[in-house]
C-alpha positions in Angstrom: 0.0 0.0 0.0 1.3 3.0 -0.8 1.8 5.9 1.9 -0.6 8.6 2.1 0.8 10.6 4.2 -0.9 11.7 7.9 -4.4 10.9 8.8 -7.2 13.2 7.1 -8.2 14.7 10.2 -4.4 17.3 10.2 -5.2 20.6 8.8 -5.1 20.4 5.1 -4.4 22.5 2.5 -7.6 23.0 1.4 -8.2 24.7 4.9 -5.5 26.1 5.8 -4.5 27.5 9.8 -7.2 30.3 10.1 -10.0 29.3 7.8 -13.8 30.1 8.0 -16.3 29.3 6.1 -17.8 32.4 4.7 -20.8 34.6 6.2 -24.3 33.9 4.6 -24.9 30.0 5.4 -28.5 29.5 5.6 -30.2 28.4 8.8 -31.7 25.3 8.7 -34.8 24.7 10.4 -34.7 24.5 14.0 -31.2 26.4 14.2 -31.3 30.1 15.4 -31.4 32.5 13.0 -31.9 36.5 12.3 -35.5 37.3 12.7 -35.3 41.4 12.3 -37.5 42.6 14.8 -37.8 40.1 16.9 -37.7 40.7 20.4 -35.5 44.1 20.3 -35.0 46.8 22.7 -38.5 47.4 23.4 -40.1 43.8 23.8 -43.4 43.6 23.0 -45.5 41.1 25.3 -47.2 37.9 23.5 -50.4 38.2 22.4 -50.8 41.7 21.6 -52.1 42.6 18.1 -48.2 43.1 16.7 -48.3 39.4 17.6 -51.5 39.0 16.1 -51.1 40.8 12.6 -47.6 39.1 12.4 -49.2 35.8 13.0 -52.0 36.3 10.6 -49.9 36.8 8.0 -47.7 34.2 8.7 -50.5 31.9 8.2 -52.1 33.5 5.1 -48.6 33.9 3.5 -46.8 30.1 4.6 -48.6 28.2 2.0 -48.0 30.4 -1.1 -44.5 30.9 -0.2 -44.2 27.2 0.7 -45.2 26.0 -2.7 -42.9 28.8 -4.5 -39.9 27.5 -2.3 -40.8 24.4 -3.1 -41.0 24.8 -6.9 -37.3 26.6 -7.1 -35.7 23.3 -5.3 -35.6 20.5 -8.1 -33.8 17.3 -6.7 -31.8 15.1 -9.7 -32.8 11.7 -9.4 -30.8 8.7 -11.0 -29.6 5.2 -11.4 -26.3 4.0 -10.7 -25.1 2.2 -13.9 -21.6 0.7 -13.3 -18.6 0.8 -11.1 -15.3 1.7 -11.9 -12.0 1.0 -10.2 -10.1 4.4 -8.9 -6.8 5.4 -7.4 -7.3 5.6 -3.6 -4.3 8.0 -3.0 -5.5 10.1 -6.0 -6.7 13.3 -4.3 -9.1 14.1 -6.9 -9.1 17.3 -8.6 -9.7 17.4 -12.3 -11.2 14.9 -14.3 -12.5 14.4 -18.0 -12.8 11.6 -20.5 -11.9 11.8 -24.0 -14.4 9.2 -25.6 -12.8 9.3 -28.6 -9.9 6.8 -27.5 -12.3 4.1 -26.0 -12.9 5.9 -22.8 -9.7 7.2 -21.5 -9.6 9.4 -18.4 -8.0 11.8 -17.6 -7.3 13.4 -13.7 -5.5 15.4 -11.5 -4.3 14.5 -8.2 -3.5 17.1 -5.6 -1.5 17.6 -2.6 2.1 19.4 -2.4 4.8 17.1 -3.3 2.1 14.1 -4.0 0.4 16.5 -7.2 0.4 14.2 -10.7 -1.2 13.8 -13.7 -2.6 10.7 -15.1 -4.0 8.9 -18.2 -5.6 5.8 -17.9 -8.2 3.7 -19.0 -11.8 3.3 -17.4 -12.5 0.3 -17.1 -9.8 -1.2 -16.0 -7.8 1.6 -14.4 -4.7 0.4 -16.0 -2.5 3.4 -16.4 -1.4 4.7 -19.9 0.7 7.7 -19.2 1.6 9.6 -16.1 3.6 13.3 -15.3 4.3 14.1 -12.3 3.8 18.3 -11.5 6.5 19.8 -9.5 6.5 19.6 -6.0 6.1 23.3 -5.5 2.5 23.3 -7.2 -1.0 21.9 -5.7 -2.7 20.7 -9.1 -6.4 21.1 -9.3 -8.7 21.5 -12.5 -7.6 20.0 -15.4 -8.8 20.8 -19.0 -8.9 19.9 -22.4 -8.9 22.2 -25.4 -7.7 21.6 -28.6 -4.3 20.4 -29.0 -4.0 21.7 -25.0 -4.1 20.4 -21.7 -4.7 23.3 -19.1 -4.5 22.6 -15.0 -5.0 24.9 -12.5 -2.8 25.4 -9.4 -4.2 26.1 -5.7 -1.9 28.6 -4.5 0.3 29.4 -6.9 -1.5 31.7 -9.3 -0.8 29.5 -12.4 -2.1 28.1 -15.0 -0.2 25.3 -16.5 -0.4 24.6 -20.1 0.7 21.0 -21.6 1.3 19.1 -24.3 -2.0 16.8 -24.4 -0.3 13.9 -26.6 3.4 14.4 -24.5 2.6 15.5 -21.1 5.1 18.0 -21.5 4.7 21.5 -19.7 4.3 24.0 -22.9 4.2 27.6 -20.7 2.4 28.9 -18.2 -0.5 31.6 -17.6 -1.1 34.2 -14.5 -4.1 33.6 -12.6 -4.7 36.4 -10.3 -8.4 36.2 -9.8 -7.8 33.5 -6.6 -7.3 30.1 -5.4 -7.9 27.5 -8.6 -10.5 24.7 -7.9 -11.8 24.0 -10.7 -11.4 23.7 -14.8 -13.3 23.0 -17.5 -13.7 23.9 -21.3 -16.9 24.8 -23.6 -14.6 24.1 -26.3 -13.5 27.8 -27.0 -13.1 29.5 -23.1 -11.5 28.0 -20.0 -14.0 28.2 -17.3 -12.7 28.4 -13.8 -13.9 27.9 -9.9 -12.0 29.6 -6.8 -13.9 28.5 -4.3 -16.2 31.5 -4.2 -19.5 31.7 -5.9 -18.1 33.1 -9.2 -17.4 31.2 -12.6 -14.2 33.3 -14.1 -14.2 32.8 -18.1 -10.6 33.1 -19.6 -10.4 33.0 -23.3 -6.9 32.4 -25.0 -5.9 35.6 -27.7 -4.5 35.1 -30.7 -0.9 34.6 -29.0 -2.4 32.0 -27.1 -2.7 34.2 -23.9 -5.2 33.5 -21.5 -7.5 37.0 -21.1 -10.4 37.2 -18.6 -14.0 37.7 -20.7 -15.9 37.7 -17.9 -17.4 36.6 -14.6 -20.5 35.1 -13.6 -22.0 34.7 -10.0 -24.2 31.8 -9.1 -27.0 31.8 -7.3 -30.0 29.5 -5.8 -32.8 31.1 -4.8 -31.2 34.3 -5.6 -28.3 33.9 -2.9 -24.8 32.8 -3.8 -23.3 29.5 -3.6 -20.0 29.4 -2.7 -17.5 26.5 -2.1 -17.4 25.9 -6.3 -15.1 23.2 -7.1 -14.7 20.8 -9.6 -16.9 21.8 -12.8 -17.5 20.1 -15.7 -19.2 21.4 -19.2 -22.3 19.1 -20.2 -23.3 21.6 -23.5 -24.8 24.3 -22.8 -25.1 24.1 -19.3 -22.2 23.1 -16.3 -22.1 20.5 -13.4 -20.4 21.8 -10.5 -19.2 19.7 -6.9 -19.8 21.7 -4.0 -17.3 21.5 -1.6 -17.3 19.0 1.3 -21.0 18.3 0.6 -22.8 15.8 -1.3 -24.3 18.1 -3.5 -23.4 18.8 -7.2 -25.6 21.7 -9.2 -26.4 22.0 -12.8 -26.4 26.0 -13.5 -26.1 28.1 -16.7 -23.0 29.1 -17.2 -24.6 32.9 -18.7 -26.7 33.4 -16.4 -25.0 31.9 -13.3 -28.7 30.6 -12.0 -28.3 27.0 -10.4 -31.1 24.9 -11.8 -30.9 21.9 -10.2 -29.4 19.7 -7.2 -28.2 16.6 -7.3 -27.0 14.5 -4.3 -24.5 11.7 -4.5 -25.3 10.7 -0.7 -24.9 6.8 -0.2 -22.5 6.4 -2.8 -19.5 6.3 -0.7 -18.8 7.1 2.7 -16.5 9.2 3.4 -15.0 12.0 6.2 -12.7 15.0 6.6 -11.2 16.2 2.9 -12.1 12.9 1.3 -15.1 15.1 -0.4 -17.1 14.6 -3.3 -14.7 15.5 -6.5 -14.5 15.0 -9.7 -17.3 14.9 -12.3 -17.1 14.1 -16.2 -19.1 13.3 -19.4 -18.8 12.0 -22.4 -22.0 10.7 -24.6 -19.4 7.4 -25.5 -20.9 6.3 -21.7 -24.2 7.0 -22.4 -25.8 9.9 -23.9 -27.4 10.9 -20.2 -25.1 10.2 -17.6 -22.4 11.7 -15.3 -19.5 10.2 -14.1 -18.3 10.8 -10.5 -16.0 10.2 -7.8 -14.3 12.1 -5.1 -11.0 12.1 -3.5 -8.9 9.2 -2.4 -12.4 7.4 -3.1 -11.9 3.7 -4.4 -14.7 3.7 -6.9 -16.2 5.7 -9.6 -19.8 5.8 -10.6 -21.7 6.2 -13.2 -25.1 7.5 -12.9 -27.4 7.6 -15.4 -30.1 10.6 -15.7 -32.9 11.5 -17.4 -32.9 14.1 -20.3 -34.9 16.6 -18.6 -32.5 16.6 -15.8 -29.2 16.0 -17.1 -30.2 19.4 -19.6 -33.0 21.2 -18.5 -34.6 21.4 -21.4 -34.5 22.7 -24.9 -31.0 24.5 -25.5 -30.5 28.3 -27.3 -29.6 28.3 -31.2 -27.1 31.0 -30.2 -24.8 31.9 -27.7 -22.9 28.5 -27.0 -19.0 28.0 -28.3 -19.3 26.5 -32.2 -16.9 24.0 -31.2 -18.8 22.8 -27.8 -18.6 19.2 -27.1 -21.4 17.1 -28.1 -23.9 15.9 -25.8 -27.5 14.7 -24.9 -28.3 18.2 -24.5 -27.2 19.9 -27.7 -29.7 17.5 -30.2 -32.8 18.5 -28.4 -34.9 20.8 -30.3 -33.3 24.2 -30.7 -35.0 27.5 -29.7 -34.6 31.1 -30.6 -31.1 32.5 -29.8 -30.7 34.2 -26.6 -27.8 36.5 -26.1 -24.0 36.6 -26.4 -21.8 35.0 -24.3 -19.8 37.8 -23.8 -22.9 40.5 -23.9 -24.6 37.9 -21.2 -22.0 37.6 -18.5 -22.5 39.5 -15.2 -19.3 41.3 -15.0 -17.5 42.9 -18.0 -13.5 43.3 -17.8 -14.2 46.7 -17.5 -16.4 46.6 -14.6 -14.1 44.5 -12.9 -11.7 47.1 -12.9 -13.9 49.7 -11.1 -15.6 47.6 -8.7 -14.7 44.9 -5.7 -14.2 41.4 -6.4 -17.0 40.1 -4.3 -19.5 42.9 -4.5 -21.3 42.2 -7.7 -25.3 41.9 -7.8 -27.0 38.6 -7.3 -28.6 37.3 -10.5 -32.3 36.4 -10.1 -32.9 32.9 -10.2 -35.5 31.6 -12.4 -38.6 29.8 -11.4 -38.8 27.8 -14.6 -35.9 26.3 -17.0 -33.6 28.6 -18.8 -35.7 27.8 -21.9 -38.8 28.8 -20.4 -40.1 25.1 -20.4 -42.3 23.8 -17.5 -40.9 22.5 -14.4 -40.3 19.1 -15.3 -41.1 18.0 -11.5 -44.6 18.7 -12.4 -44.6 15.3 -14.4 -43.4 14.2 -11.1 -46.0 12.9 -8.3 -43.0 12.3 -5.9 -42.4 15.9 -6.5 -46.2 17.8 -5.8 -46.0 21.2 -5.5 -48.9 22.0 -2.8 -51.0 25.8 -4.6 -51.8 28.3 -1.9 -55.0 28.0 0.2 -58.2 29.1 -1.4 -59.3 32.6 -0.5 -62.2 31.3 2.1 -59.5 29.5 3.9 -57.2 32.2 4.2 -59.7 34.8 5.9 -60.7 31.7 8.1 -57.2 31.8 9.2 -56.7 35.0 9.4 -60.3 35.2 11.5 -58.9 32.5 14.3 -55.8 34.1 14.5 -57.3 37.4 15.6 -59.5 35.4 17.6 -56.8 33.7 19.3 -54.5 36.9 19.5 -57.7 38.8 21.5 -58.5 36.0 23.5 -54.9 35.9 24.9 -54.9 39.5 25.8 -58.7 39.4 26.8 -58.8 36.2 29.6 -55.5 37.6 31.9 -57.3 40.9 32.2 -60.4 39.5 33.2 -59.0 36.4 35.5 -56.8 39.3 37.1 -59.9 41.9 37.4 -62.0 39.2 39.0 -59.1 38.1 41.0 -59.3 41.5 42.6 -63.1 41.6 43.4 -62.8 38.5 45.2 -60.1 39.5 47.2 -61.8 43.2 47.9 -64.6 40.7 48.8 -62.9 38.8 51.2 -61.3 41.3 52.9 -65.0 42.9 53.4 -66.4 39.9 55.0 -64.2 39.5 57.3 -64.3 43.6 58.6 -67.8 43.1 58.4 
């Protein structure tokens, strides 16, 4: 067995001596959380009418919002198709399969002084061809364009560009936008994670430089996700891990809306850094499934998914790289173009010279698909959407809330008044 070093519990480089997790995590329920107003300098006594109004429309709003909240929060579902043998002291960081050559993968490990680069072939896991990246470096995301291999380092503020057929280090790119996580390709642009909620898209020039284009936030529910790592392009749309969670997204790389969860839960059970990592497609495997792994996992899976959720419906004429990699996605029914790439991205180059780096404005998310399709989990009966209560119903509720509210202010008064009449009572009797 080969050694891996210390246990996963020591700090690792992925958290480094000092690290938070940013501000913004949402409360789940039962957890305490903001509630402005609540119980502030001047407290207001339960069961007055503040109390009542707020609860009234607590009860006439909670179903409408319910079934809205409920609509934005479509869950993947899928089988798992086959299992294939991985590299358990590969500390997963990039991953993609060229189809082409009978199903050969290609992955970055990570670590410093562990960080290599590896060819191999899926079903088997017999290695092909291997480079090992200079101890200095952290690999992580690991590309293929053209001709070009591109992997992104952790710390260093490089991009390294190889050789795809040698293994060979060609030259390398700044990267001053971060940490790198993750690296993937629409077949013209480089798109890029650095563990904050932002997609960076670097397009080489005609000298072969990389040049940012743009960057786009992503949100659910119209708050950012953060912890991007490993991302993979599935045409149009991208696949994205989330870090040390089992959840992976499906979002729109223009827009930066997350469509869709999916969680890899039960697949492998892991702890500390060994996170869900890695994701890849190829239509080779199967025109609607995603394969996955994580780091220093033993397995890799491959689930297969429906159209619907794998896409998200009909794609845009327009506005996707004419040398995008085939998939599922890209032979359904074509609609109307939508925008430019370049015109469609949240943050222009110049913008991003006059403003912060984590200031820009949320993008709205959308209740339906990009394409404007219906909600495909209205095919679904495991996924019913409950519609707001009927208008009778809600001033019923509204009605018995008041009810209750004056009722709780009413019965102390009067048990207190009569408590005094039958003391002034007593205290009568017993002069007289």
């Amino acid at each position: 067995r080969l050694d891996l070093g210390p246990p996963l519990d020591v700090p690792s480089p992925r958290r480094p001596p000092g690290f938070s997790r940013p501000a913004g995590r949402r409360c789940r329920i039962g957890e305490a959380g903001h509630h402005s107003g609540a119980m502030g300098p001047h407290r207001t006594r339960p069961g007055t009418w503040a109390g009542a109004l707020a609860l009234a429309a607590a009860l006439s709003s909670a179903h409408g919002e319910g079934a809205e909240e409920l609509q934005a929060v479509q869950l993947a579902t899928f089988q798992v198709l086959q299992r294939y043998p991985h590299r358990s002291d590969c500390f997963t960081e990039g991953l993609f399969i060229n189809g082409s050559q009978g199903a050969e993968v290609f992955e970055s490990c990570g670590l410093y002084s562990k960080s290599y680069l590896r060819r191999y072939k899926l079903e088997t896991g017999e290695t092909l061809q291997t480079a090992n990246v200079p101890k200095e470096l952290f690999s992580e995301g690991l590309a293929l364009r053209g001709k070009s291999m591109y992997m992104l380092t952790y710390q260093a503020g490089t991009v390294l560009e190889y050789d795809a057929f040698t293994f060979q280090e060609v030259r390398r790119h700044p990267f001053p936008y971060g940490e790198g996580w993750g690296l993937t390709t629409d077949g013209c642009d480089l798109l890029a994670t650095t563990g904050s909620a932002f997609i960076f898209r670097l397009r080489p020039d005609a000298a072969g430089t990389l040049e940012l284009v743009s960057k786009v936030q992503v949100v659910f529910q119209g708050k950012p996700l953060r912890m991007l790592n490993e991302i993979e392009y599935v045409t149009p749309k991208v696949w994205i891990n989330q870090w040390q969670s089992n959840t992976l997204w499906r979002v729109d790389p223009m827009t930066g809306v997350a469509e869709l969860k999916l969680s890899v839960e039960g697949l492998h059970t892991w702890q500390g850094e060994a996170t869900p990592n890695g994701i890849a497609y190829s239509p080779s495997l199967g025109e609607n499934t995603l394969l996955v792994t994580g780091k220093l996992w033993p397995q890799m899976f491959l689930l297969q998914l429906s159209t619907d959720h794998l896409c998200g419906g009909p794609v845009a004429a327009a506005g996707a790289c004419s040398a995008a990699p085939p998939s599922a996605c890209s032979r359904l029914r074509q609609l109307p173009a939508r925008v430019d790439i370049a015109a469609s991205a949240a943050v222009s180059l110049s913008a991003e010279r006059q403003r912060p780096h984590e200031v820009l404005p949320a993008v709205a998310p959308n209740r339906q698909s990009a394409s404007g399709s219906e909600d495909p989990s209205s095919a679904n009966p495991d996924n019913f959407v409950p519609t707001p209560l009927p208008p009778l119903l809600t001033a019923v509720a509204v009605g018995a809330a008041v009810v209750l509210a004056c009722a709780a202010v009413a019965l102390p008064w009067y048990l207190a008044r009569r408590r005094r009449e039958i003391h002034k009572y007593s205290r009568q009797s017993l002069e007289g």
